[in-house]
C-alpha positions in Angstrom: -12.6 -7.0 -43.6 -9.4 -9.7 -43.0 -7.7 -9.2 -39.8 -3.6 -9.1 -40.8 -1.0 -10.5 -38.0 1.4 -8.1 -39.6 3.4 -6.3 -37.0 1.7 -2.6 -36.4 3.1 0.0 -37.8 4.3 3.4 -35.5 0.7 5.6 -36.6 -1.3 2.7 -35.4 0.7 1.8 -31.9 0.1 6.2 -31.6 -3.7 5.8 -32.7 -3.6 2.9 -30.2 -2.2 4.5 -27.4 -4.2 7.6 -28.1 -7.3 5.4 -27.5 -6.0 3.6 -24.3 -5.6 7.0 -22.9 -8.9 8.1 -24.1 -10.7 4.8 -22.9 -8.7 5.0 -20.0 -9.6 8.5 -18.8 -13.4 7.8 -19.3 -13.7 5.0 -18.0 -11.5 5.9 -14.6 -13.6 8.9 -14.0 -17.0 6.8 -14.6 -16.1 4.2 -12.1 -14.4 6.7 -9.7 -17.7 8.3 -9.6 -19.9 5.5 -10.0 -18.6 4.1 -7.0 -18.3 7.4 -5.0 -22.1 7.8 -5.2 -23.1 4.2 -4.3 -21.0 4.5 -0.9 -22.4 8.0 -0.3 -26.0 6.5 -0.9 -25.2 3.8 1.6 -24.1 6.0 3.8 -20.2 5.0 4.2 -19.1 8.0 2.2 -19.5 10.1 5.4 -17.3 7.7 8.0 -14.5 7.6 4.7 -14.4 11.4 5.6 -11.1 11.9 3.3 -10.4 8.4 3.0 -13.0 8.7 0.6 -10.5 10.8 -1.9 -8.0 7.8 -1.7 -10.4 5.4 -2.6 -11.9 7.1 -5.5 -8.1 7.5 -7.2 -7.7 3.8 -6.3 -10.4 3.1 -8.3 -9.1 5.7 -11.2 -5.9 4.0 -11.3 -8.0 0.4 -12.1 -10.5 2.0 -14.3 -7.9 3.7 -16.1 -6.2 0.2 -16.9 -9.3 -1.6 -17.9 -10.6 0.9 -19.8 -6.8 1.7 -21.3 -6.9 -1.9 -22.3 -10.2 -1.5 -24.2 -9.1 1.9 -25.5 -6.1 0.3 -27.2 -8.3 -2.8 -28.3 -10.7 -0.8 -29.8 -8.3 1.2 -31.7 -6.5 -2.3 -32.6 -9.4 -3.8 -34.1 -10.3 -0.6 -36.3 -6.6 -1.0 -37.8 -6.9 -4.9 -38.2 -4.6 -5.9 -36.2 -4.7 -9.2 -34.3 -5.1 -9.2 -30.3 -6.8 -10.3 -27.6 -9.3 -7.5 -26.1 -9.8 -9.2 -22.8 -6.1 -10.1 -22.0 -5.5 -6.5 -22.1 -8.5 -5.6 -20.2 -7.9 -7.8 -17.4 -3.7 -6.7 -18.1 -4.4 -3.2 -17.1 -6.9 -3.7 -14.6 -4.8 -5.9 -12.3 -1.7 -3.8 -12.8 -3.9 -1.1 -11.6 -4.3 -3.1 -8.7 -1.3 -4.6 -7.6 0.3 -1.1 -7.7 -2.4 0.6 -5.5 -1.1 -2.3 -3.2 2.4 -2.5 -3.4 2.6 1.3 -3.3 0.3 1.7 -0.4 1.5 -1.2 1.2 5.2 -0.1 0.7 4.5 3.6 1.3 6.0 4.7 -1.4 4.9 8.7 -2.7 1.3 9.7 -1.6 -1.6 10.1 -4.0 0.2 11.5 -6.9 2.8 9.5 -7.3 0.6 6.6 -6.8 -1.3 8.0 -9.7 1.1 8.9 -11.6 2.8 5.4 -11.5 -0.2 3.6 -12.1 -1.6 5.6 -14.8 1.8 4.9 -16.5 2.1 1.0 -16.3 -1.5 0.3 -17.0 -1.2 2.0 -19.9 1.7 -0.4 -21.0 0.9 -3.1 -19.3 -2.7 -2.9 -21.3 -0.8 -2.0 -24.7 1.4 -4.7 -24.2 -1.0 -7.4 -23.4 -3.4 -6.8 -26.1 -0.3 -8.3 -28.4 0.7 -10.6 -26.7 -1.3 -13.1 -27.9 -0.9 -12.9 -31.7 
């Protein structure tokens, strides 16, 4: 199996963002809840009070990039194409980040435009750097 640096075709960038959305979606709702039951075991979950719905779609909105960013790796490395797995990891996870903060700093939209947004550019922020390094 000889990885190719030939430039993907449209079926595999669709396969690939099939499995960012895939990866992302499990792996948003696995740390989302992951974390929701460690700070309701520790007993912050109850002074969070709604605070704690916020801070379980922050955590969405990261998992969904990291896990976007292995979603589209994944599905890259199945099809042979060249990329860097971590890069787009990391890609997706900090713009996952940075827009829980400039949107909450900035007050722009509530929850679901904060979702929304996010969900959006992680997905090409992870797509985009799992290529960029070819």
């Amino acid at each position: 199996m000889q990885k190719t640096s030939l430039p993907p075709s449209p079926f595999t960038l669709l396969f690939q963002v099939i499995g960012a959305i895939i990866g992302g979606l499990l792996f948003g709702v696995l740390l989302a809840y992951l974390v929701s039951v460690a700070l309701m075991a520790v007993g912050v979950a109850q002074q969070l009070g709604m605070g704690l719905l916020s801070v379980q779609v922050f955590l969405a909105i990261i998992g969904f990039g990291a896990g976007a960013g292995l979603g589209a790796a994944l599905v890259g490395r199945l099809s042979r194409q060249t990329g860097n797995l971590w890069l787009a990891v990391l890609a997706g996870a900090v713009t996952g980040a940075l827009v829980v903060l400039a949107m909450g700093l900035l007050r722009i939209g509530g929850l679901g435009a904060m979702l929304w947004v996010g969900l959006s550019l992680t997905l090409a922020a992870a797509m985009g750097a799992y290529y960029l390094r070819r």
